[in-house]
N, C-alpha and C positions, 0 to 999 in steps of 0.2 A: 376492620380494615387496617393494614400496618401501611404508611404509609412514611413517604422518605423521613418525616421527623422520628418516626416512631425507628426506623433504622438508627437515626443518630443519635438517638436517647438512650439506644441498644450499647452504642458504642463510647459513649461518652466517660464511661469509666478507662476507658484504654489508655493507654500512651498516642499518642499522632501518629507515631511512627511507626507503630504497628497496628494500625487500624486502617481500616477500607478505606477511611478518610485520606490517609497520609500516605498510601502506599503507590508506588509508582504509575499511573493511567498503562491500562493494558494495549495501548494503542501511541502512535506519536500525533500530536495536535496536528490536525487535516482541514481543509474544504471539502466536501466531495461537490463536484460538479452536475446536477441534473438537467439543467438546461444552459446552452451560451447565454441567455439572456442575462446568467448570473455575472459575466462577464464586467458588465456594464457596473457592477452593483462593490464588487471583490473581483478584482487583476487577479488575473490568472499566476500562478506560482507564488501568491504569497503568505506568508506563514503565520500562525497563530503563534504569540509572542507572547508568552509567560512573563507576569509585571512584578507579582509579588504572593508569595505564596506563608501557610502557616496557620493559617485561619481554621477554626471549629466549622463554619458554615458561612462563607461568604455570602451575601445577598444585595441584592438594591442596591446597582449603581446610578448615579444620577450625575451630569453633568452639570457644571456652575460657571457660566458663560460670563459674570462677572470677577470672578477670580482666574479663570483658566484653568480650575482642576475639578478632580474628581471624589468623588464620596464614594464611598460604598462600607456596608455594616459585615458584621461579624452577631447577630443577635443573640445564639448562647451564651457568647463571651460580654453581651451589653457595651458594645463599642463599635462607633464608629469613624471609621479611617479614612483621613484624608491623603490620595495621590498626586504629584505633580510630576512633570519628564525633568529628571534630572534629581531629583530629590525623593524619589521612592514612596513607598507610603509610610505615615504615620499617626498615630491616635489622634482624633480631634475631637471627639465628643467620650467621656469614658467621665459614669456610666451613660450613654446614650439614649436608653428609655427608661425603666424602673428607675429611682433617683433613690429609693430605700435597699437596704438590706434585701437580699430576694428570698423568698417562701419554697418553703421545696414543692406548694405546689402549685409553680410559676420552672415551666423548661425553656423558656426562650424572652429573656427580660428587656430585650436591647429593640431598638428600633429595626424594622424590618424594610418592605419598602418605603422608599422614599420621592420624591420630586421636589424642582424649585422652580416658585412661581417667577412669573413675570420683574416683581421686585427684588430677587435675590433670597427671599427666605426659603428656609426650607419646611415641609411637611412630610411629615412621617407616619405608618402605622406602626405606632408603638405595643407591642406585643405583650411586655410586660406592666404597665399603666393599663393598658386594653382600652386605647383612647386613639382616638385621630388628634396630631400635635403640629406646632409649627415654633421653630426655633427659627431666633435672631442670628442668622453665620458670623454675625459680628461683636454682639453683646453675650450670647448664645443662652438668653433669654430662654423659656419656653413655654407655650401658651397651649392648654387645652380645647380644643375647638366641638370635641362631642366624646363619649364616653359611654351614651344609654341610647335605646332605640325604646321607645315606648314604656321610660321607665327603669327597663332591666339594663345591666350593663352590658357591653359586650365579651366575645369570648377572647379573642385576640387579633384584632385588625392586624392583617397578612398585607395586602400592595394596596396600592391608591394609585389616580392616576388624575392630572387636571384637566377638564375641559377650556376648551376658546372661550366658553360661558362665565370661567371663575370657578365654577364648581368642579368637586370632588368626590369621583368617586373610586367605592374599596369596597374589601372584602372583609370576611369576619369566620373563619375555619378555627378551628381548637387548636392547633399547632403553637401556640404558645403556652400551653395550659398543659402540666404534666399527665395526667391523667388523660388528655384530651377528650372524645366523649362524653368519658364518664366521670368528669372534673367535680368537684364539689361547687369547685366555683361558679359554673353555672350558671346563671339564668336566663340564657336564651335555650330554647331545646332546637333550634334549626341555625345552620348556618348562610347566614347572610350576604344578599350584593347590596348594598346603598347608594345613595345619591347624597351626599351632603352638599348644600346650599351656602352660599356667601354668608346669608344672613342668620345659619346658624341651624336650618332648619337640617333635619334627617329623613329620609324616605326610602322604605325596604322598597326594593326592585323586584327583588328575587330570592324567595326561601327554599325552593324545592333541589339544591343542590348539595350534597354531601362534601364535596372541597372545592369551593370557589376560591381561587386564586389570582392568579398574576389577572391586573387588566389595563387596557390603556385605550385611547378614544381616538379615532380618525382626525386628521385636521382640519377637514372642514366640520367636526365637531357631529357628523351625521352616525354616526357606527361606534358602538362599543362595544370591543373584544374582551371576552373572558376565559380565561384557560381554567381548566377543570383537573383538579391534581388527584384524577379518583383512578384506582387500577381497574376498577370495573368499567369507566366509562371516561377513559385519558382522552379528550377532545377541546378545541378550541371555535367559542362558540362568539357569533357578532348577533351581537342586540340593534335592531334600526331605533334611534332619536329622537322624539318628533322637535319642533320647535322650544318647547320648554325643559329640554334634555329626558324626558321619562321615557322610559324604554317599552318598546310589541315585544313580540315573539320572535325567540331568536331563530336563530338558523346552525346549521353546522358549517364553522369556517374549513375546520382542520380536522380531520380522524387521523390520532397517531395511534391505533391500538394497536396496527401491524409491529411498529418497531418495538413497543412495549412488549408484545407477543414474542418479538425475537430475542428479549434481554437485553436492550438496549437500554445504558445508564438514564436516570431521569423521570419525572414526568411532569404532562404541560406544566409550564409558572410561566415566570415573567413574562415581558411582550415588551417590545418600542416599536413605535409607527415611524416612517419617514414624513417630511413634511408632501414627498411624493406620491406616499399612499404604499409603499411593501411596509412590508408587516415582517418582524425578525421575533417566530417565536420560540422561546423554548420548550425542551421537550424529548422523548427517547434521541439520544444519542446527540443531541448536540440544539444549536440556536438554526429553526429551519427558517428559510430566508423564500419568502411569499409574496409574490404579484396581491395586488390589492382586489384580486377576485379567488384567491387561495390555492394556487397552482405551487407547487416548490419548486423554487431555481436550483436551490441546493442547499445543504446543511454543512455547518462550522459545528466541528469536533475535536472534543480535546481528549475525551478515554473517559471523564467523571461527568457525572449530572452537570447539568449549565443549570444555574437557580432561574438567572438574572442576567437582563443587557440592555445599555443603552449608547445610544449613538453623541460622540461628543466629538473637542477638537473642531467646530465648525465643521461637521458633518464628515471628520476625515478618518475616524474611526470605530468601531463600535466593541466596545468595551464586553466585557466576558463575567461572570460569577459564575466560578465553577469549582463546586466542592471545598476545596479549603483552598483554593488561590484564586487570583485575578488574573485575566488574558485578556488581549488585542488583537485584533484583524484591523487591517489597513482599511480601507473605501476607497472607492473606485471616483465616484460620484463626492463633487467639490461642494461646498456652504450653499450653493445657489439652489440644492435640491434636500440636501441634508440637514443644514447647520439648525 
């Protein structure tokens, strides 16, 4: 399977500037509108705002409600960048996950996604360590919280996302691992969903998935969404919860195969939930913007793969990774439903 890392790995010898990465979006950044309900959600006529562009691979935005700004990584380049309005972006974690030298067979060293818990830290799946981490934002400390499941290590923790429980859960896809597959490094042979526990513990959820990616958890903590970054089967799927956060048999949220089918930039990753329950996922052509029973309002398009989005600003904007820059969309809807 080639799959978007293995395009950018294709590409990485390039210059920016003349690579697919760097090259103008065949399109001008859009909403398309499928239902007025999106109305409510994105005011109609407003534009996709280009924040900061230059990046290898943007990913993992996450919003820091105790400072007012935003993170978001660059993982090839092992750096993570801090945004603020008025002051632009710049390096705040560098190197941001591998702390050594990196291995050539190590393609993506830097932290990938990211969140911040309740107390201001942050946590990471660090791609290159091949750990789930949580840095101090202020001493910028960082602490290993898991690294093995049963022993073996992992391949390269891709998104994490936290529960109302405390807990965390992620993914584990080869896209950090140059060879991916067929890595030396190795030693899981299936890629994994997890549940990491406060207390440290790990539990495989889910091995029967070829690219489990982006995921994030409903707010009453009942649904866990998982995007699936496979070309043979690009869908986004909700896991039900029971009480002790362990996951049934999922369901299909999202079938983007058509837009995939059409060559539409992308496939599923990221996801943010609102505290109201839409679902903003990524995926062919853009971040599709979802009623909490999976109907599309509409999709936010900028011309490049979206990775990554999360909703910040006290609920007043939601933020973009896409390709080698960062973008904004306005919200419609105030802190009371968002923040």
């Amino acid at each position: 399977m080639i799959g978007r890392r293995a395009f950018i790995a294709g590409l990485a010898a390039l210059p920016l500037a003349d690579s697919a990465l760097g090259a103008a979006p065949a399109m001008a950044p859009r909403v398309d509108r499928i239902d007025r309900a999106l109305d409510r959600i994105i005011p109609p006529d407003v534009r996709v705002e280009i924040l900061a562009t230059g990046y290898r691979w943007a990913e993992g935005p996450a919003w820091v409600p105790q400072g007012e700004y935003l993170l978001f990584g660059d993982p090839p380049s092992n750096i993570v960048y801090r945004w603020q309005r008025g002051q632009g972006a710049t390096p705040f974690l560098s190197p941001s996950g591998l702390q050594t030298p990196v291995p050539p067979a190590i393609r993506e060293p830097g932290l990938n996604g990211i969140a911040i818990m309740a107390d201001g830290t942050l946590v990471g799946a660090d791609s290159g360590t091949r750990a789930i981490v949580k840095v101090d934002l202020r001493t910028r400390q960082r602490t290993i919280l898991a690294d093995r499941y049963d022993g073996k290590r992992f391949n390269s923790p891709n998104d994490l996302c936290i529960a109302p429980s405390g807990a965390i859960y992620f993914t584990d896809p080869p896209y950090g691992l140059a060879q991916a597959d067929e890595s030396p490094l190795r030693e899981l042979d299936f890629c994994g969903l997890y549940r990491l526990d406060p207390d440290g513990k790990v539990t495989l959820l889910d091995r029967s998935h070829k690219r489990p990616n982006g995921v994030a958890v409903s707010p009453d903590g009942r649904t866990l969404y998982l995007a699936l970054s496979d070309e043979d089967r690009p869908q986004l799927l909700a896991y039900p919860l029971d009480a002790q956060g362990m996951s049934g048999k999922p369901r299909l949220f999202l079938d983007m195969r058509a837009g995939h089918a059409a060559g539409e930039p992308g496939l599923p990753d990221g996801i943010d939930v609102a505290p109201d329950g839409h679902v903003f996922a990524t995926g062919p052509g853009g971040v599709h913007v979802c009623t909490a029973d999976g109907a599309v309002l509409g999709i936010v398009r900028t011309g490049k793969a979206i990775a990554n989005c999360c909703i910040g600003e006290g609920g007043r904007t939601l933020f973009l990774t896409s390709s080698d820059m960062l973008a904004a969309v306005p919200l419609a809807i105030g802190a009371n439903l968002l923040a």
